[in-house]
N, C-alpha and C positions, 0 to 999 in steps of 0.2 A: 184627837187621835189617841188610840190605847194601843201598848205593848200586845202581843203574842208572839209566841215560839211554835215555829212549821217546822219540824228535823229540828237541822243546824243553822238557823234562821230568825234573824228578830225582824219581825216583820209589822210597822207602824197600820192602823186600822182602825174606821169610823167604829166608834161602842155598838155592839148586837150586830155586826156584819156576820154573814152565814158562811161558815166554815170552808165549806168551797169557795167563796169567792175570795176567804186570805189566803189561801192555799195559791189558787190561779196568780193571784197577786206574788206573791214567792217567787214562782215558776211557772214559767207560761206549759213546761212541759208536765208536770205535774198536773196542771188545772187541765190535761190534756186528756193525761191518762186517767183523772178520776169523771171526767165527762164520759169516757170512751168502755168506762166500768173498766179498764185494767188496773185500777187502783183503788182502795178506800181507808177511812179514816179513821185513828183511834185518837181515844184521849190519852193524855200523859198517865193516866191507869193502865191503859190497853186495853178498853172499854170502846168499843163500834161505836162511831160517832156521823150521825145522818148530819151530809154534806149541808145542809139546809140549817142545822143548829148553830142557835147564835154566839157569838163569844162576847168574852168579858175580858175584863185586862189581867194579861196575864194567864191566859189561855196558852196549852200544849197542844199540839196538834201533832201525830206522827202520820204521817201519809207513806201507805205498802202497798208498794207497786209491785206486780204477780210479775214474777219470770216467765211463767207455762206462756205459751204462746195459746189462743184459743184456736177449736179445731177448724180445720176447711169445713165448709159447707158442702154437703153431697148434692149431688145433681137431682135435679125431682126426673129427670126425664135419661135416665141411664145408654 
C-alpha cells in the first residue's frame, strides 16, 4: 500500500490505482460527484488530472466539486 493525499486526507492505496478510484475510496460522496461529472480532479499543481491516471506514493489529488447546479432539461414536446 502507498500514501496519497485527497484534500485533507491520507488516504492508504495499492501502487498505480487510478485516481478516481482513491478519490471514491476517501469519500464515497466525492467518488459520487466525480462519476456524476459535478466534480474533477487536479494535481497538487492545479494541473486537470483524468480520473483514470495512475498514482504513485505520495500523490496529491485536490477534487472540485462545482456549486452551479446543472440546468433542467427542456421538454422536446412543449
Amino acid at each position: 500500500m502507498i500514501p496519497v493525499f485527497i484534500n485533507d486526507r491520507l488516504v492508504s492505496v495499492e501502487p498505480g490505482v487510478a485516481a478516481g478510484i482513491a478519490v471514491a475510496a476517501a469519500s464515497a460522496e466525492w467518488g459520487s460527484a466525480l462519476a456524476e461529472g459535478r466534480a474533477y480532479l487536479t494535481d497538487g499543481r492545479g494541473i486537470r488530472l483524468d480520473p483514470d491516471s495512475p498514482l504513485g506514493a505520495g500523490a496529491i489529488i485536490r477534487v472540485i466539486v462545482s456549486a452551479r447546479q446543472s440546468a433542467p432539461e427542456t421538454d422536446a414536446h412543449p
